[in-house]
N, C-alpha and C positions, 0 to 999 in steps of 0.2 A: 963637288965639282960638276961642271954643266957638261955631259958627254954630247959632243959633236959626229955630224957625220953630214957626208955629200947632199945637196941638195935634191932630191926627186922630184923629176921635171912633173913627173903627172901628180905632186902633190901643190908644186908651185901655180901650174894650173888652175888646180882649182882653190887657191887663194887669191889668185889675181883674174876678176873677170874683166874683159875690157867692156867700157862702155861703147857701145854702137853711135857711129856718129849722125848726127844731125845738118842734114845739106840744105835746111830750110834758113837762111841769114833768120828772118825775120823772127819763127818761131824758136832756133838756137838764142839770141837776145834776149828776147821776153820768160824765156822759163831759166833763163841764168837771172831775171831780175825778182830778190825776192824780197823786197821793200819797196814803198811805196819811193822811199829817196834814191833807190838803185835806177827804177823809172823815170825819176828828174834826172840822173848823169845820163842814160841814153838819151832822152829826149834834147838836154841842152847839147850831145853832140849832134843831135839831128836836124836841129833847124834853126834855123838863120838867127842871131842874136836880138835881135827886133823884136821877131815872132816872141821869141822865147822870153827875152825879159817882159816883153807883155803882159804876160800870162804869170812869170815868175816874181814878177814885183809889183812894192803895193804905193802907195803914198811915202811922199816926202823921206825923210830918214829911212822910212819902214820901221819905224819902234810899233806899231799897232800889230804887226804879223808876227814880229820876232818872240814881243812878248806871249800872244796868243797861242803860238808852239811851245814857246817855255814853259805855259798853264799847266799844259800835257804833259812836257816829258818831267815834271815837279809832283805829276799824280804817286800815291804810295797806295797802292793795293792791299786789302788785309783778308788771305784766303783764310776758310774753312778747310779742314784739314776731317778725314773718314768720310767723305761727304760725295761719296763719287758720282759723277758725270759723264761716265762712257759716252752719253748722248744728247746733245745740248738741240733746245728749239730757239731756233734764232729768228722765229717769224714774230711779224708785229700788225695788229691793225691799225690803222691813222686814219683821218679822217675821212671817214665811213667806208674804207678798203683796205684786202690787204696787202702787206709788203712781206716776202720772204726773209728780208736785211731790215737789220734796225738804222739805213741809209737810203739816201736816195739821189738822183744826180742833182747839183743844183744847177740854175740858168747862168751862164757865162757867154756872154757877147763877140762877135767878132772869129765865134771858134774855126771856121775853116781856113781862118789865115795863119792858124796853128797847125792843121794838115785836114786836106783837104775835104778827104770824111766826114768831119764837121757833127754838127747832131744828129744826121744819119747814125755814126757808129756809135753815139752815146746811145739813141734811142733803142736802136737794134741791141745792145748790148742790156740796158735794163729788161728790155721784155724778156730776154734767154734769162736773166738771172730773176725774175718775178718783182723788181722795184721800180719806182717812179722816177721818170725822165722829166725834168722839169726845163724848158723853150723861154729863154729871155725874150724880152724886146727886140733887143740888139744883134738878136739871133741871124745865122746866113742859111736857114732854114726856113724854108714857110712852115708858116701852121700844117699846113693841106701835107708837106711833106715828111714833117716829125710822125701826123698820124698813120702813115701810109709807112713808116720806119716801123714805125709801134702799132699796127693796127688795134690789138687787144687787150695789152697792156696799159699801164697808168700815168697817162700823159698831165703834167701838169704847166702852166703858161704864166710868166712872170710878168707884172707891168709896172711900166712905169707910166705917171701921168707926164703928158708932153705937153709945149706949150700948144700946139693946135692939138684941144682937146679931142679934136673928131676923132682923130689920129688913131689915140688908145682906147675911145671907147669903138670903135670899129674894128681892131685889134680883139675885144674884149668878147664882141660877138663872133666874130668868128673861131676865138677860140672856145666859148660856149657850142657852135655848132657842129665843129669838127670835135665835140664828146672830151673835150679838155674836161678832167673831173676839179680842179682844185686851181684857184687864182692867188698867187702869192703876189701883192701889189707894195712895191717895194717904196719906202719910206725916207730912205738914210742919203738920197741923191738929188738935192735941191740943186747942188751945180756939182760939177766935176772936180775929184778932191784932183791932187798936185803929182801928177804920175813923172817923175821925174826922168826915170831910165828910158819913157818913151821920148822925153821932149831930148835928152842926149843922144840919142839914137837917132832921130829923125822918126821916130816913128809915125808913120800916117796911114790913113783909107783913102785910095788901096796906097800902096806900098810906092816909094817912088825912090827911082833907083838913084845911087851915088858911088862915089868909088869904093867908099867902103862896104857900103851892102853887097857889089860886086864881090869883091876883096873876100868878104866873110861868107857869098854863096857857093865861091870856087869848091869848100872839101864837102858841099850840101849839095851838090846836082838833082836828088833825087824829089827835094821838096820842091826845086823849083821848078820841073821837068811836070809833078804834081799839078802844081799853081796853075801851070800856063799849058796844061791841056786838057781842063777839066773847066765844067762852066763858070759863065764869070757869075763870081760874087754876087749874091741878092741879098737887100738888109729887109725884113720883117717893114721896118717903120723908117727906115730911112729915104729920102725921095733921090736927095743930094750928097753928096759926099767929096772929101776932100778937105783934107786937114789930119792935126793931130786927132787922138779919140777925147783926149778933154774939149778940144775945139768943139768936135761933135757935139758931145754933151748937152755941155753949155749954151749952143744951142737951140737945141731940141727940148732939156726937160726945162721944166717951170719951177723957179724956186718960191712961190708961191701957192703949193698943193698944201690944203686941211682936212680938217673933218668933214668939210664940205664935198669934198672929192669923193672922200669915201661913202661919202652918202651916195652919189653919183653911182658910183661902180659899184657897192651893194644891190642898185636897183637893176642893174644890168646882167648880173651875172650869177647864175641859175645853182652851182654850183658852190663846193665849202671856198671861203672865203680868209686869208690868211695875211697878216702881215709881216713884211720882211724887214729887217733893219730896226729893232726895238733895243734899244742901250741900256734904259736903266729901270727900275722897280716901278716908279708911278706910271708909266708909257705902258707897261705891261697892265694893269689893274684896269685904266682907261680906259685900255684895247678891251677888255674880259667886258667889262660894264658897258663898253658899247655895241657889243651883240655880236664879234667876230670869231671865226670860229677857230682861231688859233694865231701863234705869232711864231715868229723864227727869231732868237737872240741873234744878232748878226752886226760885225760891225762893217758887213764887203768885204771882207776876206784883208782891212786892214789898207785897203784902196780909195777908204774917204777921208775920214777927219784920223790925221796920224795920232795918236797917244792915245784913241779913245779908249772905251773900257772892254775890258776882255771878257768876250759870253762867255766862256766856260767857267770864270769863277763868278757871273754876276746869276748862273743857272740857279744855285739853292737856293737864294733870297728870292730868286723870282716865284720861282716854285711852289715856297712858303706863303708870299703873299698874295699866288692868284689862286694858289688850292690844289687839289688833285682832278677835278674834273675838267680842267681847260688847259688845251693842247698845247704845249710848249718846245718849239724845236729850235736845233742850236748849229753856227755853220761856223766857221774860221779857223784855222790851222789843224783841221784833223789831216794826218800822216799816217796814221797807224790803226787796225781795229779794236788795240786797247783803250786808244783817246772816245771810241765810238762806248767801248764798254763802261767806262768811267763818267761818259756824258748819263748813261740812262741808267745809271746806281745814282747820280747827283738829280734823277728825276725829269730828264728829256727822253720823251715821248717819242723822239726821233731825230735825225740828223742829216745833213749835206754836205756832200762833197763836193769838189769846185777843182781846186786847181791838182787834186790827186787823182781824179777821172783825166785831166787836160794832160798831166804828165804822160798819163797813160797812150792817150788818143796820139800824142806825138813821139813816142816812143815807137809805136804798130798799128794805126788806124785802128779798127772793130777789135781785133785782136787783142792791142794793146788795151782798151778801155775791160774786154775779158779780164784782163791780166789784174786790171786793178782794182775789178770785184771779187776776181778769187784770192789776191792777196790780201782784200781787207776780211774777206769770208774768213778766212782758214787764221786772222789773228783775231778776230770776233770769237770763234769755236774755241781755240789755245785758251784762250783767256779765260773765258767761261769755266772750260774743264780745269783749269788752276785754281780758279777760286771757289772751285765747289759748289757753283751752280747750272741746274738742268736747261732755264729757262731765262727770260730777259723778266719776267716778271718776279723772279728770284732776287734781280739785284737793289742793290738798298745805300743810302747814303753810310751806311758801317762798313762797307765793304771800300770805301775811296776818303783817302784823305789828300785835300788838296795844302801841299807845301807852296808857300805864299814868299818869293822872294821880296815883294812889291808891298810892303804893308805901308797904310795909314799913314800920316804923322797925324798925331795925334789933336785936334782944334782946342 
């Protein structure tokens, strides 16, 4: 029988410490968020439905994102077991420097209409964490600005060709001279895929108000308070503005860019040289044989052609047939630092994040984008120490099986 007796306050005590509270709103938030999707719920209560579907949606249906998440959470990890890892190296080098993270920001357009900080907080936030900040086009950044964000750190600058070519090879020199180390010249956007939730929204540049944008700014005061006392808006390469962002687009780029272009911006730009938007196995062999010095599987985070095919399972076949010594990096629906761990067991070189740094950046400005490199850090590390490896060089395609809901029918 269990003998009872009165409760001892000085032992109660010391079984119950109280936590010391937290009077900082912002920093209580961000350290209650311990996923990368905990990040998407603050954010989508933070800012205006516009803003946020923006950033949170992709083309048409969205079958290109949902599936490309699904890739991930369908991975089956096979640890080693006596095999300990008290201390894992999570550094990497890529093309010709290093990175601390086996990540790096990718370029994402438009960002300070997500909160105001903009690639300010992205860039500042790479250099404290030792990875590269990669500057779209589309960016409300200047070049002169992202460097002066990052002065030391690994700036990299995305392009698109535009139909006034001047446009982006003038873009191309200045990010040459402002010590831009790496040109990822993105492929996959001949015109504007079908952003749906923006055209229901009214979504535009800049922003044009309606009853409903009212309506849904009333419980957001603070992004809009943000917006409209902070300077206005500059685009990288935009002159004019005004419209949807597929109006933008379409536009602006040239659905007419080739090898010919690339030739162009090879000769231009001093720098590793990299292409973005690569879909399937022969696009990748082409790229390797025509002297580039790496590619990004990427299908745009799932915001051009809807069904297209998903880079995370299309990584080993690429892998296989460009070889181990040409650089292959992979971007679309990473969430988590296990999808980052799973990409470089399946033989990617490295990776991008996109709209898991954007949740972040609108969740807490500088802060928040912290948040969501120390959250991807600390499941990159878990991971590693699970499966019983020290190092990223350790990991191997035995360690990842990818369960395939999506298979073949058979020709």
């Amino acid at each position: 029988m269990v003998k009872r007796q009165l409760p001892n306050p000085v032992e109660i005590l010391d079984l119950m410490k109280f936590k010391k509270p937290e009077f900082d709103g912002k920093k209580r938030r961000l350290e209650g968020a311990l996923t990368i999707n905990d990040l998407r719920t603050i954010a989508k209560r933070r800012t205006p439905k516009a803003a946020f579907d923006y950033t949170d949606g992709s083309a048409e249906g969205e079958i290109s994102l949902t599936r490309a998440r699904q890739a991930f959470e369908d991975v089956e990890f096979h640890p080693g077991v006596l095999r300990p890892a008290p201390d894992v190296d999570t550094s990497v080098d890529i093309l010709g420097g290093p990175s601390a993270l086996p990540f790096g920001i990718a370029p994402t357009g438009f960002t300070r209409l997500m909160q105001t900080e903009g690639e300010e907080a992205g860039a500042g936030a790479a250099a404290a964490a030792g990875i590269p900040f990669t500057l779209s086009t589309l960016g409300t950044t200047s070049i002169e600005g992202v460097k002066a964000a990052n002065p030391n750190g690994r700036n990299w600058f995305q392009l698109y060709v535009m139909r006034d070519r001047e446009i982006s090879y003038e873009l191309t020199r200045r990010a040459a001279t402002a010590g831009f180390d790496t040109l990822q010249f993105t492929v996959d956007t001949p015109v504007a895929g079908a952003r749906l939730r923006d055209k229901r929204n009214g979504f535009s540049i800049p922003p044009q108000l309606t009853l409903g944008t009212i309506i849904n700014a009333i419980p957001r005061p603070w992004w809009w308070y943000d917006f409209l006392t902070t300077p206005k808006l500059e685009f990288a390469s935009l002159s004019t503005t005004g419209g949807t962002v597929g109006e933008l687009l379409d536009a602006a780029m040239d659905p007419t860019i080739s090898y010919d272009d690339l030739e162009v911006i090879r000769g231009l730009w001093p720098g590793k040289l990299v292409i973005k938007g690569v879909q399937n196995v022969e696009d990748a062999v082409r790229l390797r044989d025509a002297g580039v010095d790496g590619i990004v599987l990427s299908n745009h985070g799932g915001r051009q052609l809807d069904r297209a095919p998903i880079p995370f399972h299309l990584l080993p076949k690429v892998r296989k047939a460009v070889g181990d010594d040409f650089t292959v990096m992979v971007d679309t629906g990473i969430m988590n630092g296990a999808d980052i761990v799973a990409s470089v067991a399946l033989g990617a070189d490295f990776t991008l994040i996109g709209r898991a740094y954007l949740y972040g950046l609108m969740a807490g400005g500088r802060q928040g984008v912290d948040r969501t490199i120390t959250i991807l850090r600390t499941e990159i590390e878990r991971t590693m120490r699970l499966l019983g490896v020290a190092s990223l060089a350790e990991l191997e395609p035995g360690h990842v099986t990818q369960l395939q809901r999506l298979v073949p029918v058979a020709k």
